[in-house]
N, C-alpha and C positions, 0 to 999 in steps of 0.2 A: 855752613851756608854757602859757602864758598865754590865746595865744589860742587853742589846742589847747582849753583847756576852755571858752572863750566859743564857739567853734563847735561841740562836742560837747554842754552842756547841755542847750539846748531838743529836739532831737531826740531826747536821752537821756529828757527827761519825757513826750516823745511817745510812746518807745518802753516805757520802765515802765507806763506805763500802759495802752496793748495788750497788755501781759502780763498786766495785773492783770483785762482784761477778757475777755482770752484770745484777742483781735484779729489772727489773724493778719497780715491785709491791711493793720491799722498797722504791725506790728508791721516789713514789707517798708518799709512808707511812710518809715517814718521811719530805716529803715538806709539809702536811696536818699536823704531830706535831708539824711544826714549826710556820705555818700559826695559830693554834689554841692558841699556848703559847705565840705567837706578840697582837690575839685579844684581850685575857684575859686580859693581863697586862696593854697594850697601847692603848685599848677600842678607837677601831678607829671608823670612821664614816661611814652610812650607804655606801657613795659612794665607800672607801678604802677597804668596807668588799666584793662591785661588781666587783672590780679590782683585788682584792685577787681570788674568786672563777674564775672570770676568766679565772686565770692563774692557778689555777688547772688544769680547763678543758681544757688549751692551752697545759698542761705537757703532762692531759693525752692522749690528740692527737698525740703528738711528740714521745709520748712512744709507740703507739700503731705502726706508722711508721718506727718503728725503727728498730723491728724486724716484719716485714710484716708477713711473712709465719708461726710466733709463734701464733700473733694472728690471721691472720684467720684458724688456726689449734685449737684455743679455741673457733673459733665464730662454726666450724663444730661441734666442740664437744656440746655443748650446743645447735642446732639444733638435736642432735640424743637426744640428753639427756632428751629435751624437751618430745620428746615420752614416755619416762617413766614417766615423771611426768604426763602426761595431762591420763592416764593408769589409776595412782595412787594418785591421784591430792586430796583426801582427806587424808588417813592414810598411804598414804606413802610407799614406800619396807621395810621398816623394817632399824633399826641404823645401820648404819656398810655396806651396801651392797649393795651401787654403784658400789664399787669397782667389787664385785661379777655380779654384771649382767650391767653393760655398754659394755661390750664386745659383749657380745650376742646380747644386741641390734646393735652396730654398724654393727656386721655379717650381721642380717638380713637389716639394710638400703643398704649393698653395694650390695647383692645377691637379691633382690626384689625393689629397688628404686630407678629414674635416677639421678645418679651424675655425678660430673664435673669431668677431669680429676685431675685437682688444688686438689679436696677433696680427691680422688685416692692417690695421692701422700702426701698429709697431715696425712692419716692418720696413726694410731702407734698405741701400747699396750697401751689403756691409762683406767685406774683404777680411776684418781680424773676430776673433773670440773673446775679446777681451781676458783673454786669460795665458802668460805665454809658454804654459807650462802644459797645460790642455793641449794648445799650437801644435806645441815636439811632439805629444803623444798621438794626436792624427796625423802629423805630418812623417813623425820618425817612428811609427810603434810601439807596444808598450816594452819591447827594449830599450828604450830612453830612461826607464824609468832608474834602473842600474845608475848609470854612472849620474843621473841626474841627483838622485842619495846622496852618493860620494862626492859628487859638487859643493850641497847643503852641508853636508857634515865637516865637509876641509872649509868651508867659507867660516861656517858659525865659528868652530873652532879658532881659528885665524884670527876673527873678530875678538871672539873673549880674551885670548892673549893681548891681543895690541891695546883691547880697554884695560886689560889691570895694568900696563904700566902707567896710568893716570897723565896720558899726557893728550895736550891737546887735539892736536892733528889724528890720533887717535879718536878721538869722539868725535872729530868732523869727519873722518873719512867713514867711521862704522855707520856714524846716522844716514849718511849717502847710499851706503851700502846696501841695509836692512830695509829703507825708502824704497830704493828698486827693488830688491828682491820679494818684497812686501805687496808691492804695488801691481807686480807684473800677475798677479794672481787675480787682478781683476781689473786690468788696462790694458791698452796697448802700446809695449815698450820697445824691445831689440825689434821685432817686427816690422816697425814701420821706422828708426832709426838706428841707424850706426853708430849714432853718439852715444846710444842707454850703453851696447856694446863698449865704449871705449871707457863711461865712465867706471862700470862695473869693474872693468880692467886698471885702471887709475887707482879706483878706491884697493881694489885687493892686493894689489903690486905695494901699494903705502903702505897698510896696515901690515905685509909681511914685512917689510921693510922696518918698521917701526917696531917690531917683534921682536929686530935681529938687533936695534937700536943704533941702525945706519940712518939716522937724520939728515946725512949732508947729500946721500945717496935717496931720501927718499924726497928731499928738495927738489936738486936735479931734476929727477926722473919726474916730477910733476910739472916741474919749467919745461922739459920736451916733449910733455903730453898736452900740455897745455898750446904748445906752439904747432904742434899736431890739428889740435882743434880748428884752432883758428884762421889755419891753412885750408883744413877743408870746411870749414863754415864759409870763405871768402867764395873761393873754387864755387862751392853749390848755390850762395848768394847772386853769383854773376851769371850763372845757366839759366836760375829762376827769373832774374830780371831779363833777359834774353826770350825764353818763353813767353813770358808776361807781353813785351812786347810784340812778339810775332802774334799771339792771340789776338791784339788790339788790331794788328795791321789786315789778318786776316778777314777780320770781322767787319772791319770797317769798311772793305771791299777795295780800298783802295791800294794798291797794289803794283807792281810787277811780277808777273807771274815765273820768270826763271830767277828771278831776285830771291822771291821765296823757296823754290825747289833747293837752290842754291844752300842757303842759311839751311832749311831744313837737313841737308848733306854734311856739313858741319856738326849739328848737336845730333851726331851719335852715339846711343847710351853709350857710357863708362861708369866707372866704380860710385862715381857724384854724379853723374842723373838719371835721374828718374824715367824708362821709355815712355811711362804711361802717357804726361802732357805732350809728350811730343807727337804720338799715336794720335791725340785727340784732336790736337790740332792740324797735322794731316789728312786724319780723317774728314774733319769742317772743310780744309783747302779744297780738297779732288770733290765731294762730294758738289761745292759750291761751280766748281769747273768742269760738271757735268761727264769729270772723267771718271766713269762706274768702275770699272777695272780696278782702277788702281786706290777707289775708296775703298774698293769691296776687298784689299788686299791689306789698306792700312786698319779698316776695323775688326778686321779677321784677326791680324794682330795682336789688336788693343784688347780685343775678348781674352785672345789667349793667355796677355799678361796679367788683365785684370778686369772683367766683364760689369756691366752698368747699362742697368736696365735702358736706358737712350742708346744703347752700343747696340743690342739685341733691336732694337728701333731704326736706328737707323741701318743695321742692316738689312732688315725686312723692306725698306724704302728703297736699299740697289737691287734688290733682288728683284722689287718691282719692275725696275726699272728696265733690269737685265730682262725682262717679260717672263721671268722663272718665280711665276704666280703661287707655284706649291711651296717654295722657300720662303717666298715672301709671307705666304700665312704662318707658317711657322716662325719663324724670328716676330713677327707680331704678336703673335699668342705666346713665345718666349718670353717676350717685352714684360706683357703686359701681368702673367705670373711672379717673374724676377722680383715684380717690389710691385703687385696690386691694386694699392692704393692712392696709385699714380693716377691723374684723367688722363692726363697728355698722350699715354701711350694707349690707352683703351679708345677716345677715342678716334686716332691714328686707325686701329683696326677694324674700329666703324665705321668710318670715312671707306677702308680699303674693299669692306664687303659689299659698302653700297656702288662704287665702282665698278665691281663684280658683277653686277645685280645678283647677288645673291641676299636676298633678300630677308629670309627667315634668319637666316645669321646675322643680318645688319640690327633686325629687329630684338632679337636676344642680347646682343651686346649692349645697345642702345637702353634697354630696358637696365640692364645690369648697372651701365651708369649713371644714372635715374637714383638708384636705390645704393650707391659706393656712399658710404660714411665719409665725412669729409674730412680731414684730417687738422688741414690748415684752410682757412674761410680765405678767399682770395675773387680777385675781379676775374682772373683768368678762368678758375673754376665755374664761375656764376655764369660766364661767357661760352663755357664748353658745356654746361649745360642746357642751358639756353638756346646755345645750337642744335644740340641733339634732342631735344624734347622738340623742335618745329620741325626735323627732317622725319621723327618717329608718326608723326600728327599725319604728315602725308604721305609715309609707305603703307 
């Protein structure tokens, strides 16, 4: 019974607390560490090993119904996604830049391919796959898949060894372990942090450690990774709060104007920040200070790091601006594909035809918003409705 609870705890805190965050993808992670630290030890039989995965595949069922419209919003996303790969199916887009071009594909499926209203409404800004193994294979080709194998086979391995010596740190670091590498098959993990990367590295560096039965070495080495972390958790804590207030300062119009160019000069990406918020809040600056140039330079940017349907919008607004009327209907019509079931940017491009006078197109649009499924019921919706059904009334 004993060791019944030493190999159920740490997966059991893995697991409470994917509940508490409502994780599904831990919440799998960590029933598969558990399930793997029961075989290792208590070397069941082939029928209890059929019973087991079963019940895997009964969670993952139960999980996937649980939240319905999460997952088929990742079953959409991996149908557009698909396109890129099958594009690029041997060398890949290049590391890093899914994120950078899934949008533009989604643009072009809702503006040239029949979908469903259901997908209409599923879809959002979305930059990852929820899956980070799919990721390497658009990103890096299906030569990833090689040494990706040999990753899986030296990890598991690694694993089983450090659980039969029955020691504890051993079963805290494998359930960590199998959690991510569990997990990443239908979240987004090393993707969107450095940390899934470092714990990944923590947990496999201990367990061989704990293999070799260098304990005082595998101490250490978690005391400097640890102080690792916490160095750059601080580092990226004081960027964010730094951001956080230049968006307020921005926003709130009150200001100095070389005050901020200034700050802005300062938070240059590095390894700990992010360019994206700093794009966007540049972008807000020049845009508010009527200098088109240099917005039309910070969102061109931002698109390139990481595009958002309002990015595709507010460019279509300098473009305007810049009186380059044909770029402006394109980034409008970009907008408002990118994620459809937005009003905000549809009717932006109403607004922009009526300007125009182009009329039959104001009227098309206008009509089309009229009849958009509403996603989330809101005063602002009710209000851009409202508007555009009195201006339809008198074209």
């Amino acid at each position: 019974m004993q060791t019944f609870i030493r190999l159920s705890i740490f997966p059991l805190v893995i697991f409470l607390l994917a509940l508490q965050d409502q994780n599904r993808s831990f919440v799998l992670g960590a029933l598969c560490a558990w399930v793997l630290l029961m075989a290792v030890i208590y070397k069941p039989t082939r029928k209890i090993k059929v019973i087991a995965m079963f019940g895997i595949f009964v969670a993952l069922a139960v999980l996937f119904w649980l939240k319905l419209d999460s997952s088929l919003g990742r079953l959409l996303i991996y149908k557009i996604s698909f396109s890129i790969f099958q594009d690029h199916w041997l060398t890949g887009i290049g590391y890093g830049n899914l994120g950078k071009t899934y949008l533009n594909e989604q643009a072009a499926y809702f503006a040239y391919q029949p979908y469903t209203e259901k997908e209409l409404l599923l879809a959002d800004n979305t930059h990852y796959v929820f899956n980070e193994y799919y990721r390497l294979l658009i990103e890096l080709g299906v030569g990833i898949l090689i040494p990706l194998v040999i990753l899986f086979v030296v990890l598991i391995r690694l694993t089983i060894q450090a659980i039969s010596t029955r020691q504890s740190f051993a079963y805290l670091f494998a359930s960590v372990l199998i959690s991510i590498l569990v997990a990443s098959l239908f979240s987004n993990t090393f993707s969107k942090s450095f940390y899934w990367y470092l714990w990944v590295l923590q947990s496999a560096i201990s367990l061989w450690l704990i293999k070799l039965n260098k304990n005082k070495a595998c101490l250490y080495g978690n005391i400097l990774l640890t102080l690792l972390t916490i160095f750059a958790a601080v580092s990226i804590y004081k960027t964010k709060q730094e951001l956080t207030n230049l968006k307020y300062e921005v926003r709130s119009g009150e200001y100095e104007v070389l005050e901020i160019v200034q700050r802005f000069e300062k938070l240059k990406p590095s390894w700990y920040t992010d360019p994206v918020p700093i794009l966007q809040i540049q972008s807000e600056f020049y845009m508010q200070q009527e200098e088109w140039d240099k917005a039309k330079q910070s969102v061109e940017s931002l698109i390139h790091q990481k595009p958002f349907h309002l990015s595709y919008a507010q460019l279509g607004q300098i473009y305007e601006k810049l009186n380059n009327k044909k770029l402006a209907e394109y980034y409008y019509l970009k907008a408002v594909y990118a994620v459809p079931n937005r009003f905000l940017t549809r009717v932006r491009l109403f607004d922009f035809y009526l300007k125009e006078r182009k009329y039959d197109k104001a009227k098309e649009r206008g009509e089309e918003i009229m009849k958009l499924p509403i996603k989330v019921p809101s005063n602002l919706v009710e209000d851009i409705r409202n508007k555009v059904q009195y201006k339809l009334n008198e074209l």
